[in-house]
C-alpha positions as CSV (number, residue, x, y, z in Angstrom):
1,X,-42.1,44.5,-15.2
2,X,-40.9,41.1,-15.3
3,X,-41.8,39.2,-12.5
4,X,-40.1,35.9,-10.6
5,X,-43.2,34.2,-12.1
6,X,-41.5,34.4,-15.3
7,X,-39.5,32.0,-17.4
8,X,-37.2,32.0,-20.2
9,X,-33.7,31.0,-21.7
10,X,-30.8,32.9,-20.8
11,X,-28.0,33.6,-23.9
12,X,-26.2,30.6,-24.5
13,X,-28.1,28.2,-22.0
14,X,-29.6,25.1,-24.8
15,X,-33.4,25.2,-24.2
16,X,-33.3,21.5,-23.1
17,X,-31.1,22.3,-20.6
18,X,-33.4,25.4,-20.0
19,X,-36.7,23.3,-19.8
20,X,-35.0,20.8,-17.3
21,X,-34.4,23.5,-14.8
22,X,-37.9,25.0,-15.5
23,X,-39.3,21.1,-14.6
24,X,-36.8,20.3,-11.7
25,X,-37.4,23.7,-10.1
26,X,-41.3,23.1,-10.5
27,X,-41.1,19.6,-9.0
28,X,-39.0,21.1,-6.2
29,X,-41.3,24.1,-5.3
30,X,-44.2,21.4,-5.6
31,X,-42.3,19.1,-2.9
32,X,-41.1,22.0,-0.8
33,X,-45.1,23.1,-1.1
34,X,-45.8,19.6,0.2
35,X,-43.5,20.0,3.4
36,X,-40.6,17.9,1.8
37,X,-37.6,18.9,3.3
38,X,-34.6,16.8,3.5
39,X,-31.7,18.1,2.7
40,X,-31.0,14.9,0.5
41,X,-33.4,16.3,-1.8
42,X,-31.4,19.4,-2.6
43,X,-27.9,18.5,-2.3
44,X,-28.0,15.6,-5.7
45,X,-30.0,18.2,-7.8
46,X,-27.0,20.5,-7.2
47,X,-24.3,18.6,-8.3
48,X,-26.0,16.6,-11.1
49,X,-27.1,20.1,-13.1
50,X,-24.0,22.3,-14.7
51,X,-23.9,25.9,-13.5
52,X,-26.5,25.3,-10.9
53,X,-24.5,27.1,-8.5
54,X,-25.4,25.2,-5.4
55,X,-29.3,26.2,-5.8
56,X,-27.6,29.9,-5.2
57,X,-28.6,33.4,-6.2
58,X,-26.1,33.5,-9.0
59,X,-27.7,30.4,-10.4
60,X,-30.8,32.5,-10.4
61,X,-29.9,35.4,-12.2
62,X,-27.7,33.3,-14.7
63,X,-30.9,31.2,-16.0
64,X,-33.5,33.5,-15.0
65,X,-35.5,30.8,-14.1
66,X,-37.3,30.7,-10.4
67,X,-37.7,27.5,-7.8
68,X,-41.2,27.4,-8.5
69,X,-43.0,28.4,-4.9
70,X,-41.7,30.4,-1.7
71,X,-43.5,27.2,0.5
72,X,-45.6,27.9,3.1
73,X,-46.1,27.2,6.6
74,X,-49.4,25.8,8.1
75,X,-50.3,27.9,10.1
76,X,-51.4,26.1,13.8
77,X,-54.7,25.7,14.7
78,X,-54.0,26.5,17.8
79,X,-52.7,30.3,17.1
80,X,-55.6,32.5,18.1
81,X,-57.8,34.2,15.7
82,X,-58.9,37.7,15.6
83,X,-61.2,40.1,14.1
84,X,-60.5,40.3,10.4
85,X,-63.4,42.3,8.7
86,X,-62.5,43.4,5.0
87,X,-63.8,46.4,4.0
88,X,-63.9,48.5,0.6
89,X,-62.8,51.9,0.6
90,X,-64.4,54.6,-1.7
91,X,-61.4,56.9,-2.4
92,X,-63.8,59.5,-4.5
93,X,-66.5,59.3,-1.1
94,X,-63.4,60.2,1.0
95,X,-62.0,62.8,-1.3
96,X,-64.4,65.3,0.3
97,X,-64.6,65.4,4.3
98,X,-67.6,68.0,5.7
99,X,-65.7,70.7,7.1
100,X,-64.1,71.3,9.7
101,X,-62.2,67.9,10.1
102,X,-59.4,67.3,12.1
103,X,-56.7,64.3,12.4
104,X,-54.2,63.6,14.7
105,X,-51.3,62.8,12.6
106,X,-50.7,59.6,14.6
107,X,-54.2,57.9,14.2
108,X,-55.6,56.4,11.4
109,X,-57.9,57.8,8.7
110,X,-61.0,56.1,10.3
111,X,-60.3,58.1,13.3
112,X,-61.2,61.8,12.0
113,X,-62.9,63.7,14.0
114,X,-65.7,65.4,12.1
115,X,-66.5,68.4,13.9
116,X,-70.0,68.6,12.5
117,X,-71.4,65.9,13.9
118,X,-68.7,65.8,16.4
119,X,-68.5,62.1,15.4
120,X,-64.9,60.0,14.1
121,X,-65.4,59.5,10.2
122,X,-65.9,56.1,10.7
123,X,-69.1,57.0,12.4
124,X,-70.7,58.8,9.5
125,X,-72.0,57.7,6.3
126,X,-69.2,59.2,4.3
127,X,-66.6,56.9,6.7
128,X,-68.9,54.0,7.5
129,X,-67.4,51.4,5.4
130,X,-64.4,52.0,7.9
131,X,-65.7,50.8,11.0
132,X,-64.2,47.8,12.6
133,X,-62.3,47.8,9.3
134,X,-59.1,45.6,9.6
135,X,-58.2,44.6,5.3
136,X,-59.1,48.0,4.1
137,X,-59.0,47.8,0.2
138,X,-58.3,51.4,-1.7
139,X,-58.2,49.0,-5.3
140,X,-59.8,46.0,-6.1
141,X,-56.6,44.7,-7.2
142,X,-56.2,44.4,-3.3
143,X,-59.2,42.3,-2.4
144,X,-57.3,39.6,-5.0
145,X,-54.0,40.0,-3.3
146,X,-55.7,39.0,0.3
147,X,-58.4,36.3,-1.0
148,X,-62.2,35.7,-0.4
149,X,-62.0,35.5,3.9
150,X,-58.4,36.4,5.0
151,X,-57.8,36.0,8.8
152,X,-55.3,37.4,10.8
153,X,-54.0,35.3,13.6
154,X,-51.6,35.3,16.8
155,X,-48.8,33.1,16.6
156,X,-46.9,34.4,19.4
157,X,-47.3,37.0,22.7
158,X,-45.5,38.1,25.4
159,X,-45.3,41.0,28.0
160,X,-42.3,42.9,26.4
161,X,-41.1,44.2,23.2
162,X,-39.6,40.9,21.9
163,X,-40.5,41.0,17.9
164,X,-39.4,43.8,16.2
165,X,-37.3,43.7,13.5
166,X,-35.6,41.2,10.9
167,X,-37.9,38.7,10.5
168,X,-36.9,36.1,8.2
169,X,-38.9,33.1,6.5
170,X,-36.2,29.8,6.9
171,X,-38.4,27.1,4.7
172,X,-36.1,24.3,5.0
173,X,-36.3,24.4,8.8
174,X,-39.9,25.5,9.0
175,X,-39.3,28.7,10.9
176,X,-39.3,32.1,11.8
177,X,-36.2,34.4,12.6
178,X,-36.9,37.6,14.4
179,X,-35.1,40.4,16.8
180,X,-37.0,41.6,20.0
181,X,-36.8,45.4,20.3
182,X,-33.8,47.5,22.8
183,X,-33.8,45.9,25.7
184,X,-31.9,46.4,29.1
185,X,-31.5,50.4,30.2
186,X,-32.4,52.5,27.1
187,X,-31.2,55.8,28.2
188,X,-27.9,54.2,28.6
189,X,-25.0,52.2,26.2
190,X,-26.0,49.2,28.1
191,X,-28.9,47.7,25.9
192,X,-29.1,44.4,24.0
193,X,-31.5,41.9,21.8
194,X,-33.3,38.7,21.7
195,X,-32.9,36.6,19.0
196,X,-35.7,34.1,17.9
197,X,-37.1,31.7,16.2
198,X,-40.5,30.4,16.1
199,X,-42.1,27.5,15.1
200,X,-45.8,28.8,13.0
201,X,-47.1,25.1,12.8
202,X,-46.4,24.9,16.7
203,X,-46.0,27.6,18.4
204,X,-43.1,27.4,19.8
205,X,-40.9,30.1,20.4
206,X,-36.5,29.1,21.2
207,X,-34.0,32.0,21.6
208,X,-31.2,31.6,19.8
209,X,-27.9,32.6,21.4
210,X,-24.8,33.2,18.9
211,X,-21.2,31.8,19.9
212,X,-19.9,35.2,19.8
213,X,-21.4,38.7,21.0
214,X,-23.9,40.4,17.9
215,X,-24.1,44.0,19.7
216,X,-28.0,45.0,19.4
217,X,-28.8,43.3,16.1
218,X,-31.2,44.4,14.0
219,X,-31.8,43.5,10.6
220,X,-31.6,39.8,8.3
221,X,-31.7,38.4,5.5
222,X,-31.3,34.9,4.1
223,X,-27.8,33.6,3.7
224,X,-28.5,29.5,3.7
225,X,-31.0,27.1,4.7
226,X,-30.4,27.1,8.3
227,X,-28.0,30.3,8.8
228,X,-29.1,34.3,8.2
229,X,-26.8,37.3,7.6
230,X,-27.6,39.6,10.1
231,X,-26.9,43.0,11.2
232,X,-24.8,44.3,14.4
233,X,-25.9,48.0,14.9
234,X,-22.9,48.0,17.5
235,X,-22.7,49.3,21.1
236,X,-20.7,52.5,22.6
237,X,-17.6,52.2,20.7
238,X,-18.0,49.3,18.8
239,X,-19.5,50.2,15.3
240,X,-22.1,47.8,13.3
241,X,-20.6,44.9,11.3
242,X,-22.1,42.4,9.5
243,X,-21.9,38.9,10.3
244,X,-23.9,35.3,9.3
245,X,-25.3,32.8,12.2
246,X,-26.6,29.4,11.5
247,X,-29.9,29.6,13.7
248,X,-29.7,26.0,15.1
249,X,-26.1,26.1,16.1
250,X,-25.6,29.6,17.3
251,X,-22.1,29.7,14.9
252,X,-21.5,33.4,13.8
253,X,-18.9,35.0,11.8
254,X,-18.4,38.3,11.0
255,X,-18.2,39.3,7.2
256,X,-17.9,43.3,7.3
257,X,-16.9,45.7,10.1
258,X,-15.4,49.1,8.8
259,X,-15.2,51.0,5.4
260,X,-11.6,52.3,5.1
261,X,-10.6,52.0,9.0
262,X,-14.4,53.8,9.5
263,X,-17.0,52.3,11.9
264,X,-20.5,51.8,10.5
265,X,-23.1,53.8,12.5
266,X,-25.7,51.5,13.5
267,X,-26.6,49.2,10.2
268,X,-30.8,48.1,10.2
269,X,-31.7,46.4,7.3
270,X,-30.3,44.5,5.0
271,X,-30.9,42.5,1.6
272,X,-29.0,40.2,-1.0
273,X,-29.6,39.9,-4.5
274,X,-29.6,37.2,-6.9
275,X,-26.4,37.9,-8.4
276,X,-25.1,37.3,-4.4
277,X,-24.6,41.7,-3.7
278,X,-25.3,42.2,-0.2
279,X,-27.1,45.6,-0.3
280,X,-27.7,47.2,3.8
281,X,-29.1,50.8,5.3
282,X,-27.0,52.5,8.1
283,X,-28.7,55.2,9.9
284,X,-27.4,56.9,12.5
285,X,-30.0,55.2,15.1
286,X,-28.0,54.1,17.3
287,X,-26.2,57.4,18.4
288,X,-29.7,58.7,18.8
289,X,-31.2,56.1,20.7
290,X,-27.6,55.9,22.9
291,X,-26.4,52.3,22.5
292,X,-23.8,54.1,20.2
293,X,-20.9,57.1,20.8
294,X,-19.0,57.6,17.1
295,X,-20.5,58.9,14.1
296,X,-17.5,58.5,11.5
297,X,-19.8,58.1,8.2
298,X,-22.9,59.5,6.7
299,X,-26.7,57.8,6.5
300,X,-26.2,55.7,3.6
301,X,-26.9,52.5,1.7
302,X,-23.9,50.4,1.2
303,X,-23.3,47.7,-1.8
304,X,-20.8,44.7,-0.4
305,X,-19.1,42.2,-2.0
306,X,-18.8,39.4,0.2
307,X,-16.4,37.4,-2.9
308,X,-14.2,40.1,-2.9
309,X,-14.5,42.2,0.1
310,X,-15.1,45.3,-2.0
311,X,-17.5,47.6,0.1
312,X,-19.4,51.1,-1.5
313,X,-21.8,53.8,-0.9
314,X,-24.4,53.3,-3.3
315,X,-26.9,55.8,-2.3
316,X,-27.3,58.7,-0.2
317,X,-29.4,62.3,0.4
318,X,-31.1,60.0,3.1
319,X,-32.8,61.6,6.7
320,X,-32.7,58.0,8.2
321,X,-32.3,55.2,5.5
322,X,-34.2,51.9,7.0
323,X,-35.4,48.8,4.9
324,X,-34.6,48.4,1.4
325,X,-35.9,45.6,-0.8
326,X,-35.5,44.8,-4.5
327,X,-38.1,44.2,-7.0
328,X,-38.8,40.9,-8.5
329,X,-36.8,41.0,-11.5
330,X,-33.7,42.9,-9.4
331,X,-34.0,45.9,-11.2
332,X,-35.5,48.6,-9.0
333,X,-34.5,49.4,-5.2
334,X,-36.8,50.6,-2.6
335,X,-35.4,52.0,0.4
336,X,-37.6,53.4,3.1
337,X,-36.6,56.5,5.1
338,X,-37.8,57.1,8.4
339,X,-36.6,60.7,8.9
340,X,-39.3,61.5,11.4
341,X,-38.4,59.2,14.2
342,X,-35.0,61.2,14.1
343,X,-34.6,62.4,17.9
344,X,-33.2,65.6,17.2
345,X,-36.7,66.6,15.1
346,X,-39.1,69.2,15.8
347,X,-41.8,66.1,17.6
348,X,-38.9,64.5,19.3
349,X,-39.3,61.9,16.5
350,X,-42.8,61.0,17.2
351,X,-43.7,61.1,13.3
352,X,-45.7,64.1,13.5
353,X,-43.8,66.8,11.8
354,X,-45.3,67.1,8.2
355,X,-41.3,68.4,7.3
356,X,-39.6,64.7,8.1
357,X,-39.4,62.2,5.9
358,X,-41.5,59.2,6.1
359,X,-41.0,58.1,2.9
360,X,-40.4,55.3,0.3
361,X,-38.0,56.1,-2.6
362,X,-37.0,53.9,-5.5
363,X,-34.2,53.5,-6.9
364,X,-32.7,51.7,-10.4
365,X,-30.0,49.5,-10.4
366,X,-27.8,49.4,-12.9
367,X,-24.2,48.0,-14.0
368,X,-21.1,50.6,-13.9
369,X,-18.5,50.1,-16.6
370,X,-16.6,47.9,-14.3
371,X,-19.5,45.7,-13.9
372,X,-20.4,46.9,-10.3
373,X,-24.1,47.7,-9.6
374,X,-25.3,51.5,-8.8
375,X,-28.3,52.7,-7.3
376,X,-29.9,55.8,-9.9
377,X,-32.3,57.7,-10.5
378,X,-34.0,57.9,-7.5
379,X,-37.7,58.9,-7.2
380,X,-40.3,59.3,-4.8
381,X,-42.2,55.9,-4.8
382,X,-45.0,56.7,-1.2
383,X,-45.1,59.1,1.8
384,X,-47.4,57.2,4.5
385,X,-49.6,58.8,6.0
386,X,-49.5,57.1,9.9
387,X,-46.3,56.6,11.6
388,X,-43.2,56.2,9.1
389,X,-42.5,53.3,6.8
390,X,-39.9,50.6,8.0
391,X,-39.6,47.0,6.7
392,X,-40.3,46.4,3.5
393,X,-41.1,43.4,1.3
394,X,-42.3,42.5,-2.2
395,X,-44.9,40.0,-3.6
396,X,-44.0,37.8,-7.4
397,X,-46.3,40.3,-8.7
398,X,-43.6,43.5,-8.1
399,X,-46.0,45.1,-5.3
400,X,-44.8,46.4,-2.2
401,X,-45.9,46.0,1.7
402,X,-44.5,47.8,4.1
403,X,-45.2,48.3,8.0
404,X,-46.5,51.5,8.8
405,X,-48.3,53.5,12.3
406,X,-51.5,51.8,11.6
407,X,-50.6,48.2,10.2
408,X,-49.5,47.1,6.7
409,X,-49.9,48.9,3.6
410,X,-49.4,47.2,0.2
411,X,-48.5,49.1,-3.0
412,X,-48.4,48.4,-6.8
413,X,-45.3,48.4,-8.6
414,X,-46.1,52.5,-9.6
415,X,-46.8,53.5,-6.1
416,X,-50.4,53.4,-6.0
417,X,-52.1,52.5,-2.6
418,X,-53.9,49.0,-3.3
419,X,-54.7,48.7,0.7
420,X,-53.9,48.4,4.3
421,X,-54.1,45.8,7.1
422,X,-55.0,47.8,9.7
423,X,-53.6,46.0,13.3
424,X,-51.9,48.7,14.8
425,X,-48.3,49.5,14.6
426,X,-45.8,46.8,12.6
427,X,-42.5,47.4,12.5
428,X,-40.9,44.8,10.2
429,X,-42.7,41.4,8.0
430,X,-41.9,38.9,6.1
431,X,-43.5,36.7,3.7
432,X,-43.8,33.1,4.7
433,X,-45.0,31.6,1.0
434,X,-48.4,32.8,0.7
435,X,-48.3,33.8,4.6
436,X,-47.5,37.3,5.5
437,X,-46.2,37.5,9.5
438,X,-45.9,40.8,11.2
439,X,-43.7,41.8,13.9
440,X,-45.9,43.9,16.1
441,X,-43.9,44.1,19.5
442,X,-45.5,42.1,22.0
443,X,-47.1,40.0,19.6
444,X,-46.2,37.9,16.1
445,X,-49.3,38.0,14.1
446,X,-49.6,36.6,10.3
447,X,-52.0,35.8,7.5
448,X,-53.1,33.6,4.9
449,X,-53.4,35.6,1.7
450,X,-53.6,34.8,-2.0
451,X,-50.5,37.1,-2.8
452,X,-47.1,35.4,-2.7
453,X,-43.7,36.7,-1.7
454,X,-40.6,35.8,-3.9
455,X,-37.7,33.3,-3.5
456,X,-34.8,35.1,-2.1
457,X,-31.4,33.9,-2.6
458,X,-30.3,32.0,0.2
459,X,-34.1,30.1,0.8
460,X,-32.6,26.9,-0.5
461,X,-29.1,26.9,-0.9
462,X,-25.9,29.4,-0.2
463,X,-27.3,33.1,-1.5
464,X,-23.3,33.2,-2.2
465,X,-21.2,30.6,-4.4
């Protein structure tokens, strides 16, 4: 698998011209890795280079060539830290449990109850490299992807629900864009969001407030330096659109809001590629959860155009469709389906029922005759065992982390597990550089590891020319 790590010529590009952008984009992730940010710095690069693009996706994919570092934030070193034991897991000690055994589907493995001894597995010596255990490594590839003494610490906290989903890593501002959970009367229509951004080098925590109504947003992307395309799931009769906001100014516009005169249902994650396609989940979610009344279209994944307008199902055979992230090199989809928190199933959607999908399938991409990208082949890629699977990101090296009932679990590129943070629930992350941060409800928590996440379009310049 070719990774963003790697470098080479595209057809027709002079390898002078090639080895410029290779040094320029090195000396710009080296600066951008040093906390320069002026926008001074970006903007003469742009226009002095042909093709460049604007520092866009497109330029990306056309030169294959990648801006040297996601840069990181430091974290404070005032953010609190907690316990952060790593631990190595024997997969061939834990392939046989003394019988009887018993698990409740929504605790982790540690938890086990062995009836024998009438202890949790963590508690006997066939579990006891799982007590207190917080990095849990299943592969020794893992221990390299989270370094020598990784720490998980508290950036933010509050008494309500208010990080939850679409976190997103803004590295020419220095911050963090997130969504608080429903808020307002939940058994009703009348429910809303927060919309944040925090500050990981200080702490501090603004709202944002767009200059026109985003009904219960949900997921985001990167779009520009300072502005996101986000997600409207919608509200009662008003269907899910998409729209971009520019953070610091609350300015909003929407991009998408029907397919053919037909509402969207609720959309909840979304992601842009290099060549500047906007691919987005839509779940029904919100006519379960009852911010939403009209159902006019299936649980799909959608491909947009946002150059030509041109909008498609690209996937479907979905319970509940939720993130989706591309690979690397752009070549494989993963789209995570979260058919157990469905209402309407057998638990009430409490992830217990071993017949709903909590699953991550993967998908090729590939170009049509007409030059428009498909989603094939699709494939099983993990089934979690705690909770269901929801946001979804990828490292330079192709593997996968995705929040899950019991934390963050991180796959290679075949599916294998390499490991979990275990902190409790995370709904959505996002990878700050070398940092991962975690939206975990009442609390924003994050990590220094040695595993990097990838440039997406949009980091440094418009993900669309």
């Amino acid at each position: 698998m070719t990774t963003s790590g790697s470098t080479r010529a595209s057809s027709g590009t002079p390898k002078n011209i090639s080895l410029a952008y290779v040094v320029i984009g090195a000396v710009l992730g080296w600066l951008l890795g040093q906390g320069v940010w002026p926008e001074a710095l970006v903007n003469p690069i742009a226009s002095s280079i042909p093709y460049i693009d604007g520092l866009t996706g497109s330029f990306l994919a056309k030169n294959n060539v990648p801006w040297g570092l996601n840069p990181s934030p430091q974290l404070s070193s005032a953010s609190d830290a907690l316990p952060s034991k790593v631990c190595n897991v024997s997969p061939a000690s834990l392939a046989d449990i003394p019988e009887p055994f018993e698990r409740d589907a929504l605790e982790p493995l540690h938890t086990t109850k062995v009836a024998s001894s009438g202890q949790q597995l963590q508690d006997t010596p066939k579990g006891a490299e799982l007590k207190d255990c917080v990095f849990a490594a299943y592969d020794s590839n893992f221990n390299s992807l989270i370094g020598a003494e990784p720490t998980v610490k508290r950036l933010a906290q509050k008494d309500y629900t208010f990080a939850h989903e679409g976190p997103v890593w803004l590295p020419t501002i220095r911050k963090i864009f997130f969504v608080s959970n429903r808020l307002g009367d939940t058994e009703s229509s009348n429910q809303y969001v927060e919309l944040w951004l925090l500050d990981p080098e200080t702490l501090e925590t603004t709202q944002v407030q767009p200059n026109v109504p985003i009904l219960v947003a949900n997921g985001a992307t990167n779009w520009s330096p300072s502005v996101v395309l986000i997600l409207q799931q919608g509200g009662n009769k008003t269907g899910g659109a998409l729209f971009v906001l520019d953070v610091l100014t609350g300015a909003a516009r929407q991009l998408l809001d029907n397919f053919q005169g037909l509402q969207f249902n609720s959309p909840n994650d979304v992601v842009v590629s290099r060549e500047g396609v906007v691919y987005f989940t839509d779940p029904s979610f919100g006519i379960q959860q009852k911010f939403r009344s009209v159902m006019q279209l299936g649980d799909y994944v959608w491909r947009f155009n946002a150059r030509t307008g041109d909008t498609a199902i690209v996937a479907a055979t979905f319970e509940q469709p939720n993130g989706v992230v591309l690979s690397p090199d752009g070549r494989v989809a993963y789209v995570t389906d979260t058919g157990c928190k469905h209402a309407d199933a057998p638990d009430g959607g409490q992830c217990t029922s071993p017949n709903m999908s909590r699953s991550i399938y993967a998908f090729d991409i590939i170009k049509g005759s007409d030059g428009a990208t498909l989603l094939s082949n699709k494939r099983l890629f993990a089934a979690v065992d705690v909770g269901a699977p929801d946001g979804i990101k990828v490292d330079v090296e192709g593997n996968v982390w995705t929040g899950v009932g019991d934390g963050v679990a991180a796959y290679s590129p075949s599916g294998k597990l390499l490991g979990k943070i275990l902190v409790g629930e995370v709904a959505n992350l996002v990878f700050a550089g070398d940092v991962l941060v975690m939206m975990k409800e009442t609390e924003v928590l994050a990590v220094k590891l040695t595993a990097r996440g990838v440039v997406l379009p949009g980091m440094l310049g418009p993900a669309v020319a």
